[in-house]
Structure formats: C-alpha cells, structure tokens
C-alpha positions in Angstrom: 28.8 15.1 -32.6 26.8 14.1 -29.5 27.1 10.5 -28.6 23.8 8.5 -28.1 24.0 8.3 -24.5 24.2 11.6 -24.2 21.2 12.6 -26.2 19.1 9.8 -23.9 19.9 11.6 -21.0 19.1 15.0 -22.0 15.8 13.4 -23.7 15.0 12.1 -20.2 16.1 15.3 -18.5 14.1 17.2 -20.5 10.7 14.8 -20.2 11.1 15.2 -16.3 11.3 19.1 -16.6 7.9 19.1 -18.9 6.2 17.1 -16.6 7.4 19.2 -13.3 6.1 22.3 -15.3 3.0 20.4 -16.7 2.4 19.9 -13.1 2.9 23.0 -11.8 0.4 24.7 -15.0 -2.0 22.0 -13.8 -2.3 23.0 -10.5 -3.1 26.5 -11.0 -5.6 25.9 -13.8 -7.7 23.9 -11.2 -7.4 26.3 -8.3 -10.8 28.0 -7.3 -14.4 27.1 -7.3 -14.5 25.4 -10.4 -11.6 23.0 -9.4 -13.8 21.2 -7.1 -16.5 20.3 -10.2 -13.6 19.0 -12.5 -13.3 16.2 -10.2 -17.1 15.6 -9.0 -18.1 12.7 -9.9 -21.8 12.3 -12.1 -20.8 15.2 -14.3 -20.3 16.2 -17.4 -18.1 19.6 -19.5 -20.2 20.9 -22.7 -18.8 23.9 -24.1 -20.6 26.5 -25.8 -19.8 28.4 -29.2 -18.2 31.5 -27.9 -15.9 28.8 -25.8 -17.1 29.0 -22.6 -16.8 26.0 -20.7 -20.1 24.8 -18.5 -20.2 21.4 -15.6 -23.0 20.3 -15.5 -25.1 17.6 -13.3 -25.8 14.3 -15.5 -29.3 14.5 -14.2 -29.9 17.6 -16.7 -29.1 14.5 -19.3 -32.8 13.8 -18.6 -33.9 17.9 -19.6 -36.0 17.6 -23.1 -33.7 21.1 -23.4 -30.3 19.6 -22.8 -31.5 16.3 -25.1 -32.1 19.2 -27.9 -29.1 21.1 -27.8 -27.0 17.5 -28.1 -28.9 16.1 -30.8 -28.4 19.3 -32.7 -24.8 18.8 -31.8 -24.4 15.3 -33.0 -26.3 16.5 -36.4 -23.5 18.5 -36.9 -20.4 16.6 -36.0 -19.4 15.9 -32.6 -15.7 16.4 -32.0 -13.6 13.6 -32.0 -11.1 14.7 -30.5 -11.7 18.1 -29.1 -14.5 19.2 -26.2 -18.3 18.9 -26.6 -19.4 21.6 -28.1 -23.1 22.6 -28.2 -24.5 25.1 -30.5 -25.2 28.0 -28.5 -24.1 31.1 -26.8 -23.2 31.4 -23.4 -26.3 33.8 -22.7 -28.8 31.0 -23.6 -26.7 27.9 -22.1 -27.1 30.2 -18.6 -30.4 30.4 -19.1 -31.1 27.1 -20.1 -29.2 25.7 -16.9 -31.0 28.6 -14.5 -34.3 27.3 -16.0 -33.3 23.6 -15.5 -32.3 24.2 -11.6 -35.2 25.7 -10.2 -37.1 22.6 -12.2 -39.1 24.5 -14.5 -42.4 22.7 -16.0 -42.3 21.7 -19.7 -44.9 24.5 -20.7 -41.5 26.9 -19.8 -39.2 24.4 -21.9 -41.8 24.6 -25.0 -40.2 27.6 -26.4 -37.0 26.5 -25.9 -37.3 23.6 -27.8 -39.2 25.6 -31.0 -36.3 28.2 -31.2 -33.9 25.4 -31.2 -35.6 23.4 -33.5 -35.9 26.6 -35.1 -32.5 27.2 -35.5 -31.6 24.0 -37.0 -34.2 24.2 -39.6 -32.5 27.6 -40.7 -29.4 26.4 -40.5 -29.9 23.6 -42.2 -31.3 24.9 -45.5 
C-alpha cells in the first residue's frame, strides 16, 4: 500500500505535467491568423451548426441580420455551458458577414431577414 504522502506527491507531479502539456496544446492551437482575433479585444466567437467557429466585430451586434440569427438562437436554447451557437451553416454566416463588411443597405438585409424568419416559422411548427 502507498502511503499518503506519497500519493500527494505524485497527485502534484502529475497536475504540473497536465498543465506543462495543457500549455504546450494551447500554444499551438492559437498559432496563425486567427490567434491574433482570440485576444482582440471588442469581439465576440458565435459558432455555426456544421461547427465552424466565426470572430466577429461587436459592432455587427448592431446588424438587424446578426440581431436575427441570435434571437432565433435564444428561442431555441442558448448553451449554458458550451459555445454560441447560431442556427445556420457556414455558407450563409460567410455571406452574412461579407454582406455586413462592405455595409450593405437594409433593402439587401430584407431577404435575409424573411428567410430567417422563414426558417423559424418552419421549424417551429
């Protein structure tokens, strides 16, 4: 039998070696291009259905578009404690932040907003 002091240190050993190799994963998770916009500040991570992971500005907070897609969210259970997830595919969340950056007028957003409104109708039934 293992005495108690024993089994402390190789609990503590073994803590400091996750750590070292949570580190170590860390780091090359957050190396490249998106590395930089994890740690921006005055941004936000929504995730898409098909799990694709999208920073965005918290100016696009303001987008009628954006506003949509998270109120169709919250009608169907935000997460507690996973990622946000919005209900769409990662085809129309690129379009949708295309659209947003080169500050489209609302007559282009109109459509948006009837498919998803749309969408939740027929889902919702």
């Amino acid at each position: 039998m293992i005495s108690t002091k024993k089994l402390i240190k190789l609990a503590r050993k073994w803590q400091k070696l996750a750590a070292i190799r949570r580190k170590r994963i860390m780091s090359t998770i957050f190396k490249g291009d998106d590395a930089e916009k994890c740690y921006v500040k005055g941004h936000f991570v929504v995730y898409t259905v098909d799990h694709k992971r999208f920073v965005l500005p918290l100016v696009y907070l303001n987008n009628n578009v954006v506003q949509a897609l998270l109120e169709l969210a919250e009608e169907f259970g935000l997460p507690t404690n996973g990622p946000l997830t919005v209900l769409c595919d990662t085809a129309f969340m690129e379009y949708v932040v295309t659209l947003i950056s080169h500050n489209v007028n609302e007559d282009a957003e109109r459509p948006l907003l009837t498919l998803i409104a749309g969408s939740h109708r027929a889902s919702s039934s």
